[in-house]
C-alpha positions as a Markdown table, in Angstrom:
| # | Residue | x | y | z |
|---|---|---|---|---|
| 1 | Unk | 0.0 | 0.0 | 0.0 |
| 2 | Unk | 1.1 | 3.8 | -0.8 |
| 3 | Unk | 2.0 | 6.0 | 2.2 |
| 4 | Unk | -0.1 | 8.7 | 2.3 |
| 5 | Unk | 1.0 | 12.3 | 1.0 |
| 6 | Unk | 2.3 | 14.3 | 3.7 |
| 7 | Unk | 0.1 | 17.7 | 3.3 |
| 8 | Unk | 2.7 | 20.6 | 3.5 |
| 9 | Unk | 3.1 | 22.8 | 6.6 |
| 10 | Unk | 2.1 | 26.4 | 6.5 |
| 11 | Unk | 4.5 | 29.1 | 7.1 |
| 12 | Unk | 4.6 | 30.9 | 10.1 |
| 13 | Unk | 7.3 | 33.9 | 8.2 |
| 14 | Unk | 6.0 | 33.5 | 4.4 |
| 15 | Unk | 9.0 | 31.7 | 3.0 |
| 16 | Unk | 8.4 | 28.7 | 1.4 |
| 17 | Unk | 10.5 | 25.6 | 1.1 |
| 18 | Unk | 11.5 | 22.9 | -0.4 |
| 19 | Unk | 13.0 | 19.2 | 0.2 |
| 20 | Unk | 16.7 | 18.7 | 0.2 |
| 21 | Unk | 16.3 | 17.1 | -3.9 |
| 22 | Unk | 16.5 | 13.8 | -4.7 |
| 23 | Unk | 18.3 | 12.0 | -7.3 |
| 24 | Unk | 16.4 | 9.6 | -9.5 |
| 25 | Unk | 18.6 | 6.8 | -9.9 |
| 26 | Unk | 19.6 | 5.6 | -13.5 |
| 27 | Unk | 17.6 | 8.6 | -15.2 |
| 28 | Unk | 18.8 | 11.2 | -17.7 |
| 29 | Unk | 17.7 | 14.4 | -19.8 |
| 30 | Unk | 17.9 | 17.8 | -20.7 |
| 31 | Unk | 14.4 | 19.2 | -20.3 |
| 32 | Unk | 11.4 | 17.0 | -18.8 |
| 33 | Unk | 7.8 | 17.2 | -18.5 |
| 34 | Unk | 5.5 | 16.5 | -15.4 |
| 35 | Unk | 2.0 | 15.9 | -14.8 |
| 36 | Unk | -0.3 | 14.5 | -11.9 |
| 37 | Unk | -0.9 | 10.7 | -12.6 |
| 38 | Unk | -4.6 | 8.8 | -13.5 |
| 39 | Unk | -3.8 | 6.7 | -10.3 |
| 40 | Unk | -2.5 | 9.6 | -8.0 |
| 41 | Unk | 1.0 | 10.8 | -7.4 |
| 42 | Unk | 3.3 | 12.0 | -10.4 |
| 43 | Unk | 4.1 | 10.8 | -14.1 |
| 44 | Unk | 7.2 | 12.4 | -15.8 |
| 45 | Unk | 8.4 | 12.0 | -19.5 |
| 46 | Unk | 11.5 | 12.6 | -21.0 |
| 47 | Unk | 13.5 | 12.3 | -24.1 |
| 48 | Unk | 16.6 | 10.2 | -23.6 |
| 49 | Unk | 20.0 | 12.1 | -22.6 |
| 50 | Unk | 21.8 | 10.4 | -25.4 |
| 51 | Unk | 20.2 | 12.7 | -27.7 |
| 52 | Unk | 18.2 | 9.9 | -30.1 |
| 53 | Unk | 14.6 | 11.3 | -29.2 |
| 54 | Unk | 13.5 | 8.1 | -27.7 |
| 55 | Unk | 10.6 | 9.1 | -24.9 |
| 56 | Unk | 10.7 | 7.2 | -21.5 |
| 57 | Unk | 8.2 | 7.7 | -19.3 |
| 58 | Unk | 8.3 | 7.0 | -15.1 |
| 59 | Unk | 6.1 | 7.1 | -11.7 |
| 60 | Unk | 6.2 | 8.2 | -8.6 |
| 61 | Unk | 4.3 | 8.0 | -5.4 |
| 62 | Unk | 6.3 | 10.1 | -3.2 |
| 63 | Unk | 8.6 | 12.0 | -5.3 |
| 64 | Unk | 11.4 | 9.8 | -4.2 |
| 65 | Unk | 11.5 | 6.9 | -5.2 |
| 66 | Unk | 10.6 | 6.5 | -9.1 |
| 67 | Unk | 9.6 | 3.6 | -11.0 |
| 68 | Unk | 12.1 | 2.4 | -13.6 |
| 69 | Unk | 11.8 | 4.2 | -16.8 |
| 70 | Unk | 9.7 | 2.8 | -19.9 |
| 71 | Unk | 10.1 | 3.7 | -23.3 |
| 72 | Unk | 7.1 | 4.0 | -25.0 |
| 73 | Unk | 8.5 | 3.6 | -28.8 |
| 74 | Unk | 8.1 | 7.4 | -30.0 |
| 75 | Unk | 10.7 | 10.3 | -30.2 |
| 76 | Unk | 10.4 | 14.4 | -29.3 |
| 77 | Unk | 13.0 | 16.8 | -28.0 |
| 78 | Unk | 10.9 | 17.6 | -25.2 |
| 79 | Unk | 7.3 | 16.3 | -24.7 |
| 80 | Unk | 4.4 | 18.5 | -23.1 |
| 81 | Unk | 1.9 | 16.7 | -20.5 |
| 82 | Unk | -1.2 | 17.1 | -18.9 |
| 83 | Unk | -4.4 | 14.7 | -17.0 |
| 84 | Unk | -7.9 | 15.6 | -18.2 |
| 85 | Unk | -9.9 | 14.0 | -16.4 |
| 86 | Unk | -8.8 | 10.5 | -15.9 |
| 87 | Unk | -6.3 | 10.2 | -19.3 |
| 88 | Unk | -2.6 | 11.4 | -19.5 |
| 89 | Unk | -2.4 | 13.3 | -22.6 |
| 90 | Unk | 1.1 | 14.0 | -24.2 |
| 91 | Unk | 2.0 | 16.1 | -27.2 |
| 92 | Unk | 5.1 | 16.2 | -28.9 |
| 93 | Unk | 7.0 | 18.1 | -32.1 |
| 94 | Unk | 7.7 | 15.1 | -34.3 |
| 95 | Unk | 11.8 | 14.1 | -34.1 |
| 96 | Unk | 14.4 | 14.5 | -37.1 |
| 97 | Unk | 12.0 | 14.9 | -40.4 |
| 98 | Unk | 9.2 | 14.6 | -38.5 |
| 99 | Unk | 9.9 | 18.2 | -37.3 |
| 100 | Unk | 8.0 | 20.4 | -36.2 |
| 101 | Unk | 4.6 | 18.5 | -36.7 |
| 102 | Unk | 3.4 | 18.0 | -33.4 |
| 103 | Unk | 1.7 | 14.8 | -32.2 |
| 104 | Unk | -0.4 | 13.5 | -29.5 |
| 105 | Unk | -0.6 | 10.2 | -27.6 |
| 106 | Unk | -2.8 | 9.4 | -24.5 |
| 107 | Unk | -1.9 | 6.8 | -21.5 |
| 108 | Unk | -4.4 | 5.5 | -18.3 |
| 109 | Unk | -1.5 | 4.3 | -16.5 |
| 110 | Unk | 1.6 | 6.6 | -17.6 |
| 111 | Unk | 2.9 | 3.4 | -18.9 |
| 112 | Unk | 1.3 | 2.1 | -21.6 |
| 113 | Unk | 0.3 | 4.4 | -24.8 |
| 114 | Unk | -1.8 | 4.6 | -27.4 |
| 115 | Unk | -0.1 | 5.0 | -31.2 |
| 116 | Unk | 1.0 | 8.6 | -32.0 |
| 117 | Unk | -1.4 | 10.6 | -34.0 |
| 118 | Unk | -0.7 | 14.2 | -35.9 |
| 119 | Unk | -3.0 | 17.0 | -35.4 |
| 120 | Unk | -2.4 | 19.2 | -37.6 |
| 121 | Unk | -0.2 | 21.7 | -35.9 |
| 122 | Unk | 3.2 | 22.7 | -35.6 |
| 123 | Unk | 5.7 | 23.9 | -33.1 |
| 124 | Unk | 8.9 | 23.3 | -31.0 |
| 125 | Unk | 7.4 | 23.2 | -27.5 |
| 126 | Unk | 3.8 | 22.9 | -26.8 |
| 127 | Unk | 2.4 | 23.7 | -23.1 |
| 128 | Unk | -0.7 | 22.0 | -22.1 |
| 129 | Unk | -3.2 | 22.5 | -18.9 |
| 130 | Unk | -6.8 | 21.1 | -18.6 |
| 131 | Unk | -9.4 | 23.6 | -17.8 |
| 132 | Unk | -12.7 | 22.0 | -16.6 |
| 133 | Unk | -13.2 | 19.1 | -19.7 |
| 134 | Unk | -11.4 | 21.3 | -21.9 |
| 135 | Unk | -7.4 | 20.5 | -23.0 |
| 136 | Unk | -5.6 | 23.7 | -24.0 |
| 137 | Unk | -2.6 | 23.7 | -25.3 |
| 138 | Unk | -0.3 | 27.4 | -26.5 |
| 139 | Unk | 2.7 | 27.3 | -28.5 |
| 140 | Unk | 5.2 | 29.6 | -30.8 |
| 141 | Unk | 4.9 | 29.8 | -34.9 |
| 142 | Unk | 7.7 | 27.1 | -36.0 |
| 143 | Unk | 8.2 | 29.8 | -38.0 |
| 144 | Unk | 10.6 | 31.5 | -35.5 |
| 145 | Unk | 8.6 | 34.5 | -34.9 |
| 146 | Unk | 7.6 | 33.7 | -31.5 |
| 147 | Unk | 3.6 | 34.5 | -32.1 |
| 148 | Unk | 1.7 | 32.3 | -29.9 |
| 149 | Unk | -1.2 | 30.1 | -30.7 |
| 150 | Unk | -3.6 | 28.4 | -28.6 |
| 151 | Unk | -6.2 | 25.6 | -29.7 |
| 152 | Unk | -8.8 | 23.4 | -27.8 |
| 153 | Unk | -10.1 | 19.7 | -27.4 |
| 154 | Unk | -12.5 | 18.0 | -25.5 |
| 155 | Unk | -10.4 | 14.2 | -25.8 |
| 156 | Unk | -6.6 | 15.6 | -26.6 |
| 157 | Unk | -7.0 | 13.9 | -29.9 |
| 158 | Unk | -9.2 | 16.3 | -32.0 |
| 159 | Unk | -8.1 | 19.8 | -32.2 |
| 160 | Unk | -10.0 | 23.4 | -32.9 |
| 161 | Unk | -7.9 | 25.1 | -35.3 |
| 162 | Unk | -5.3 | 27.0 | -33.9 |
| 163 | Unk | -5.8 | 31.2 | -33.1 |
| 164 | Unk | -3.2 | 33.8 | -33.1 |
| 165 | Unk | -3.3 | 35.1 | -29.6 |
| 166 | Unk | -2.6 | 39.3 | -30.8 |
| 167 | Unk | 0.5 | 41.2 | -29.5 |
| 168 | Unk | 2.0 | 38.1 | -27.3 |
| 169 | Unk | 5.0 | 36.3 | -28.4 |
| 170 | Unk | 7.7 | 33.7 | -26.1 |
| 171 | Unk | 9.5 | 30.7 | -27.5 |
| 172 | Unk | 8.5 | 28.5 | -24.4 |
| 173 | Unk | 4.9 | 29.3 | -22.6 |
| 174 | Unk | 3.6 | 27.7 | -19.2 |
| 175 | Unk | 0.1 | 27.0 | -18.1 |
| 176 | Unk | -1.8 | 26.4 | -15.3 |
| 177 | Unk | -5.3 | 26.4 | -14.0 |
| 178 | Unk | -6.6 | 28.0 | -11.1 |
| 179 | Unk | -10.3 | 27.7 | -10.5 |
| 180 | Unk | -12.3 | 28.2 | -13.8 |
| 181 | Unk | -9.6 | 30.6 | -15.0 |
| 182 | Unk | -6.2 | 29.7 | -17.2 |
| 183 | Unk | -3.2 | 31.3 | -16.5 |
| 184 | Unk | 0.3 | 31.5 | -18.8 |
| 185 | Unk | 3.4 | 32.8 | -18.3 |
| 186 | Unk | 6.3 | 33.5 | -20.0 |
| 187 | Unk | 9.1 | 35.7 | -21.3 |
| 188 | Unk | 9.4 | 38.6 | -23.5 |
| 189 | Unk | 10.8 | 37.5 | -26.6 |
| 190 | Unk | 13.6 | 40.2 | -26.4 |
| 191 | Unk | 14.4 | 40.2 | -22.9 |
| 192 | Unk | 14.1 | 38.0 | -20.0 |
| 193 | Unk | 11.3 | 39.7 | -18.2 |
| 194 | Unk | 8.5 | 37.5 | -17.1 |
| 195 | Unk | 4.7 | 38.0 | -18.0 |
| 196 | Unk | 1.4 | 36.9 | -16.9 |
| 197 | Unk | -1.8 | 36.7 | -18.7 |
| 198 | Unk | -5.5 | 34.8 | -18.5 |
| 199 | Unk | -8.2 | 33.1 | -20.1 |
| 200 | Unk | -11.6 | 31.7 | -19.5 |
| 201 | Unk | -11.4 | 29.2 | -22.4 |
| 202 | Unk | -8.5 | 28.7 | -23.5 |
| 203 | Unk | -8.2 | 30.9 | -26.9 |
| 204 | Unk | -9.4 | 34.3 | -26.1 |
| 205 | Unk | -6.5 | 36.2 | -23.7 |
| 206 | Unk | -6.1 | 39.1 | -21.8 |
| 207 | Unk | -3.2 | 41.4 | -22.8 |
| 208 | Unk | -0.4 | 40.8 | -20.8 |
| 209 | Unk | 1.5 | 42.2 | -18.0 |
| 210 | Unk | 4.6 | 42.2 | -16.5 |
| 211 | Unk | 5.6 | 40.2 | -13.5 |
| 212 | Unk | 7.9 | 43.3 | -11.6 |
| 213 | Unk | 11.3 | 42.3 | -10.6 |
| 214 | Unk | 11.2 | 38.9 | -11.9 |
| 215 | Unk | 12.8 | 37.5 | -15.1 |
| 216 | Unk | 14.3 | 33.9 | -16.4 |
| 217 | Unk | 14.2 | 32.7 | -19.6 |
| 218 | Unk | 12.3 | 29.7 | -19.3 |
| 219 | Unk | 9.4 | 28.9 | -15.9 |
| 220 | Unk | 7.0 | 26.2 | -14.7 |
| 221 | Unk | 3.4 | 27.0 | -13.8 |
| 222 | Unk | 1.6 | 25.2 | -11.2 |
| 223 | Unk | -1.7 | 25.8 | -9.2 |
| 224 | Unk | -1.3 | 24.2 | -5.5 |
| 225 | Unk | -4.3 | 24.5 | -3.1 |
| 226 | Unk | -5.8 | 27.6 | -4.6 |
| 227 | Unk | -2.1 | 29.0 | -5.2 |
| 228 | Unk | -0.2 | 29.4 | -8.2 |
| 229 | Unk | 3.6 | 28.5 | -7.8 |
| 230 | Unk | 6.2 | 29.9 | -10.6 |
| 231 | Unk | 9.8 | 28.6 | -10.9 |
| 232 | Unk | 12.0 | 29.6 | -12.6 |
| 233 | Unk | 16.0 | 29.4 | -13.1 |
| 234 | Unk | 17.8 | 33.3 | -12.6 |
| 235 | Unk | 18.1 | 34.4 | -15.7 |
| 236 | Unk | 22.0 | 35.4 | -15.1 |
| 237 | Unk | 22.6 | 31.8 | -13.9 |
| 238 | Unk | 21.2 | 28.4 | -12.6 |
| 239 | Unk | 19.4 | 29.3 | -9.4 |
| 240 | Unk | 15.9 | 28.4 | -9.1 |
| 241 | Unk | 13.3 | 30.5 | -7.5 |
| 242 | Unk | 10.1 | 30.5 | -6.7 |
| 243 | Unk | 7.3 | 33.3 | -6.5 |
| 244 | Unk | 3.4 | 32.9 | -5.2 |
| 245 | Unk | 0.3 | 34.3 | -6.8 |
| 246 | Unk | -2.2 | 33.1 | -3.6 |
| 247 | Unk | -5.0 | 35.7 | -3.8 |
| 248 | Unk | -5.7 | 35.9 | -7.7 |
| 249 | Unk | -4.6 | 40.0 | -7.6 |
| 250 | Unk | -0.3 | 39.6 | -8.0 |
| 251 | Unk | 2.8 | 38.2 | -7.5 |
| 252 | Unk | 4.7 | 37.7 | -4.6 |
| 253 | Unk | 8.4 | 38.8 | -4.6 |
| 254 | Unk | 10.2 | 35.6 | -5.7 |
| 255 | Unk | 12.6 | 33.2 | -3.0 |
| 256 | Unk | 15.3 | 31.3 | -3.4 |
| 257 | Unk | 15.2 | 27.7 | -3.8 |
| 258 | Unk | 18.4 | 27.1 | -1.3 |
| 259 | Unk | 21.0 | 25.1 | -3.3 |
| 260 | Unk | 19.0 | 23.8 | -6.1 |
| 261 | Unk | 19.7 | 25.2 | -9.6 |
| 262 | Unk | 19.3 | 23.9 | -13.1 |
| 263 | Unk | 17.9 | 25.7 | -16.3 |
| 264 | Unk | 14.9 | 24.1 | -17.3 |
| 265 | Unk | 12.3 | 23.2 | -14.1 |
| 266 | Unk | 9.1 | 20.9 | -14.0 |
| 267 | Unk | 6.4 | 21.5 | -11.6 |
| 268 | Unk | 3.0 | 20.0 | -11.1 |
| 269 | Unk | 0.7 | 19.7 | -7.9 |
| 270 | Unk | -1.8 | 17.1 | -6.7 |
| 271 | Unk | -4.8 | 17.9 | -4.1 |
| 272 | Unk | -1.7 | 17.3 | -1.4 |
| 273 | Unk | 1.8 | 17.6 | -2.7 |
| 274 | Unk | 3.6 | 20.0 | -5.0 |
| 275 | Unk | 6.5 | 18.2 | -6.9 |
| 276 | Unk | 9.4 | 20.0 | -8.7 |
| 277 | Unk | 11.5 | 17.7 | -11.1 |
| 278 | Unk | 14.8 | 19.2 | -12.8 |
| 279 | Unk | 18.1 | 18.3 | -14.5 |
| 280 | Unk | 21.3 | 19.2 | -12.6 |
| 281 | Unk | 22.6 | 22.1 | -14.0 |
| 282 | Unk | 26.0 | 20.8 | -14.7 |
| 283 | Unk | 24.7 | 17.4 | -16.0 |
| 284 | Unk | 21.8 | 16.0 | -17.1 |
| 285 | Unk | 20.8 | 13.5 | -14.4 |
| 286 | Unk | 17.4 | 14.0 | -12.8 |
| 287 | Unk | 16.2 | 15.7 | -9.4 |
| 288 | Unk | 13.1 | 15.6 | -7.8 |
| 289 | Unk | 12.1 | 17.7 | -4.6 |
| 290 | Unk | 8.6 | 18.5 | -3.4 |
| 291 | Unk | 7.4 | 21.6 | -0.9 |
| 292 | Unk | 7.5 | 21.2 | 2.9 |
| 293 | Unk | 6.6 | 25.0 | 3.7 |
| 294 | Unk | 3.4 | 26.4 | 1.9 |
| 295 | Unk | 2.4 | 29.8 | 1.5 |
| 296 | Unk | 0.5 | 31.1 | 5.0 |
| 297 | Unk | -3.3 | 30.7 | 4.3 |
């Protein structure tokens, strides 16, 4: 039988903190994806560290110990996952020719996957987050301009056509849902300051604003008990921070993440525990840590 989830402790001062990180034996990449699992606890995918595309996929019910990898027989650069509803969804840029055609596959277990499908779209990086029944998913134009697009679908397997969101462009978006709104953020095209925008479906989205005093070059989005969490690596080096959005008005000054650094972060939350998964910044073996002081309520 699982342990339970040990439910964070609230902060007496407002700083927040995390786990001393843990290493996940035997596992290797440059930039990996997370996502709360069908069966509870955490399902992460990755493209091997070797650099051949191959996707592996793992479990975890504490954020410690993780199940050994499995590859499920299809190839990115770096995959994009959500849960809606019950089903993992994954999307995926195609790998070598198959580039930049992106691709979807679904899983009930986070080990065994349906065949890849094309939907019709292209990009580089995809970012994905359920709102309600709805999966939405924002990218950039392959066509290096940095516009971003969003589309819809009710299953992850049959797309709306994509829309130009106006005036908002990133190479790498995050989203997360908080209540019945969708929240992104991301950074400036030519600079490294972070901003924050919303949306009630998915497509149509409020012009966005700047997050002050806080820049990276690319975060993680996550909503944890009616909070959103942002990390992010500094964007004049490897340190990872972490700022708050608990009221639904602004962002909270960011805080370090004491001795943990790498460049690309993954971060996903179930009802109980808020798991952050990351490469070491001078290799490319994998870290997980989880939060142990929450926000004050």
């Amino acid at each position: 039988m699982n342990k339970p989830e040990k439910i964070p402790q609230r902060s007496a001062d407002n700083v927040i903190q995390f786990a001393d990180p843990v290493a996940i034996t035997g596992q290797f990449t440059s930039i990996p994806a997370l996502a709360a699992a069908p069966q509870g606890g955490f399902c992460m995918a990755y493209s091997d560290a070797n650099g051949d595309g191959q996707i592996w996929t793992t479990l975890s019910t504490d954020m410690i110990k993780w199940s050994h990898a499995t590859q499920i027989d299809q190839q990115t650069n770096v995959p994009a996952l959500a849960l809606l509803g019950d089903t993992l969804c994954m999307l995926y840029a195609g790998y070598g020719n198959d580039f930049p055609q992106l691709y979807q596959t679904q899983s009930t277990d986070g080990t065994k996957w349906t065949p890849a499908n094309q939907i019709g779209q292209q990009t580089s990086i995809p970012a994905l987050a359920a709102l309600g029944e709805t999966l939405c998913m924002v990218y950039a134009d392959s066509n290096g301009s940095d516009q971003l697009w969003a589309s819809t679908s009710p299953d992850g397997i049959n797309w709306t056509q994509a829309v130009q969101i106006p005036n908002q462009y990133t190479s790498v978006p995050a989203l997360a849902t908080m209540g019945d709104t969708l929240y992104m953020v991301y950074t400036g095209s030519d600079s490294s300051q972070l901003y924050w925008t919303t949306s009630i479906d998915g497509v149509n989205w409020n012009n966005a604003q700047p997050i002050d005093g806080q820049g990276t070059s690319i975060p993680a989005l996550a909503c944890f008990q009616d909070c959103l969490y942002m990390v992010y690596p500094d964007s004049n080096g490897p340190q990872l921070w972490v700022s708050t959005f608990p009221d639904g008005t602004g962002w909270n000054p960011a805080q370090k993440i004491l001795d943990q650094g790498t460049s690309v972060p993954a971060l996903a939350a179930t009802d109980t525990q808020l798991c952050l998964v990351y490469t070491d910044s001078s290799s490319s073996q994998l870290y997980a840590t989880h939060l142990v002081i929450n926000q004050p309520a």
